[in-house]
Structures are given as C-alpha cells and as structure tokens.
C-alpha positions in Angstrom: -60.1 -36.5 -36.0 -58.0 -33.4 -36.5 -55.8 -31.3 -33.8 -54.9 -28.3 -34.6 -52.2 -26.3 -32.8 -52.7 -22.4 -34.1 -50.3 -19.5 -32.7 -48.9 -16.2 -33.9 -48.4 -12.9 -32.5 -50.5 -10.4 -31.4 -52.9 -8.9 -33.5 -52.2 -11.6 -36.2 -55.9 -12.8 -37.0 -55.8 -15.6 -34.4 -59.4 -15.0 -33.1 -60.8 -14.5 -36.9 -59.2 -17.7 -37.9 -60.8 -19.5 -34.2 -64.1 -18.2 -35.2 -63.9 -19.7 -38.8 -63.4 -23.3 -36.9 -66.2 -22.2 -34.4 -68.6 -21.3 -37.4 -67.4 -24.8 -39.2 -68.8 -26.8 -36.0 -64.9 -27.4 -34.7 -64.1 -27.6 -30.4 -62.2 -25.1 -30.0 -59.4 -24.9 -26.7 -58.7 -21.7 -25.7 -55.2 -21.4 -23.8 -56.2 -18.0 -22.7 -59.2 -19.0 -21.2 -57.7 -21.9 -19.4 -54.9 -19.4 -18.5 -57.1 -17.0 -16.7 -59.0 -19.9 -15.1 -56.0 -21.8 -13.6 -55.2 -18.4 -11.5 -58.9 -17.8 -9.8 -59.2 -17.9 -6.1 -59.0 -21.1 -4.8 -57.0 -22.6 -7.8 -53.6 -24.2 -7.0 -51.6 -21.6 -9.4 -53.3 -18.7 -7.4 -51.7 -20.0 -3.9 -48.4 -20.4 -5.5 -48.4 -17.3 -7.3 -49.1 -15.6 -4.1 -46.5 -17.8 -2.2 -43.9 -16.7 -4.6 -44.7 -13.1 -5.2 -47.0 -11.9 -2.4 -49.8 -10.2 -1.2 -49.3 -7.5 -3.1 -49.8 -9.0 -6.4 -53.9 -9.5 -5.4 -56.8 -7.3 -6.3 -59.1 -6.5 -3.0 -61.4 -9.2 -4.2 -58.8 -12.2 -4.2 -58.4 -12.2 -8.1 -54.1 -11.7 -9.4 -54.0 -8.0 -10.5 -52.6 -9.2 -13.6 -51.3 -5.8 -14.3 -48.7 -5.5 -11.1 -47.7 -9.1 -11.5 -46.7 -8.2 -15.3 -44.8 -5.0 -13.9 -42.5 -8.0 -11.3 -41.9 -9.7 -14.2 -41.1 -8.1 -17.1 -37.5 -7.3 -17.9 -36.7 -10.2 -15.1 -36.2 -13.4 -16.6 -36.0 -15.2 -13.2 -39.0 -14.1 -12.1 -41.2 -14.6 -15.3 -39.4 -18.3 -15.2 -40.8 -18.7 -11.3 -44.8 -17.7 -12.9 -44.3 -19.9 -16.0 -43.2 -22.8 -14.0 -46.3 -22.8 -12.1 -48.6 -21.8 -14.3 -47.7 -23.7 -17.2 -47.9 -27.4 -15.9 -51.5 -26.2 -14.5 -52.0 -24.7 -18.4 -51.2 -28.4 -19.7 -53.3 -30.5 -17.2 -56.3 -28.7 -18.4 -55.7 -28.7 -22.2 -55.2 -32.5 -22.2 -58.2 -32.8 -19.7 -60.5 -30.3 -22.5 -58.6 -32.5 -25.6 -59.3 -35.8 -24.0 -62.7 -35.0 -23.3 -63.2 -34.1 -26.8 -61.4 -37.2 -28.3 -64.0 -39.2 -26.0 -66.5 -37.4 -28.5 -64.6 -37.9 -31.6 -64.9 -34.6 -32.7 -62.9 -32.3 -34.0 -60.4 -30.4 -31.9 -59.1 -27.1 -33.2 -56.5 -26.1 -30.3 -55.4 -22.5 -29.7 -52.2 -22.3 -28.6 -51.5 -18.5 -27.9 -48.7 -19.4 -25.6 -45.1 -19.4 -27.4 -43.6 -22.7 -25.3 -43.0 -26.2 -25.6 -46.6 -27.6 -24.3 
C-alpha cells in the first residue's frame, strides 16, 4: 500500500491530479473536506472558534461565516496562529482516523494534503 501526500498552490491541477487517483480506484482524503467538517455545529473546533473569536464570526444558521473569520485573520499572524491551533489537531485526528480506516482495508490511500504545515 501506497500514501501519497499531494499539495501545491491554488489553481495548480490538484483536483485534476485527485480525480486521476479516483478514476484509477485510489481512496482518496480530502483535507478540505475534513477541514470544513471539523467546524460544523456541534463539532469541538466550532465551540472553540467561537470561544476565541465570538459571536460574530457565525452565520444565522450556526455555520462559521468563513468569510468574516478570514477578514480577523488575515494580516494577523496571532490570530491566524489561535484558528490553526485549534483547527489543525482536529484536521489530524480525522486524517489518521480516514488513513487508518483505509489501511484496515489495504487499499490504496492517495492523501490530499491542501494544507501547507507540518501534519
């Protein structure tokens, strides 16, 4: 069994190059996927996230309005440090649950990696 850590920047061909492994029969873990899962409602990220930056940072539905959270932190080191250490330990628990699961299967395990970070 293979795993295979792909990254680059935006607009670089990573989705082309995931559907490739899809279309060859390859698991594929999508860090985006888990990284928009790990902040729903009722997920332990999404507490802290609105412990550490408020209210205001929710949509009227519960859901992080990605878009003001990205306007706290950007251009504020500090803060963006404060989302990633609580986000990214939540980001690693689920890749290694989704990579263990598919190392119980023996299969192959192409792993997106679309975060630049030392996972």
């Amino acid at each position: 069994m293979f795993l295979v850590g792909l990254t680059g920047g935006i607009a670089s061909g990573k989705s082309s190059v995931i559907q490739v492994f899809q279309q060859l029969g390859c698991a594929v873990i999508d860090v985006d996927v888990i990284a928009r899962h790990i902040v729903q409602p009722g997920c332990p990220a999404h507490r802290r996230i609105v412990e550490a930056f408020g209210t205001e940072v929710l949509l009227e539905n519960g859901d992080i309005n990605r878009k003001v959270l990205g306007d706290l932190i950007f251009n504020q080191p500090d803060r963006r440090q404060l989302l990633n250490s609580i986000t990214h330990p939540e980001i690693r628990k689920e890749m290694m649950k989704e990579t263990f699961k598919y190392f119980l299967r023996a299969g192959n395990v192409p792993t997106r990696l679309l975060v630049s970070t030392s996972f």
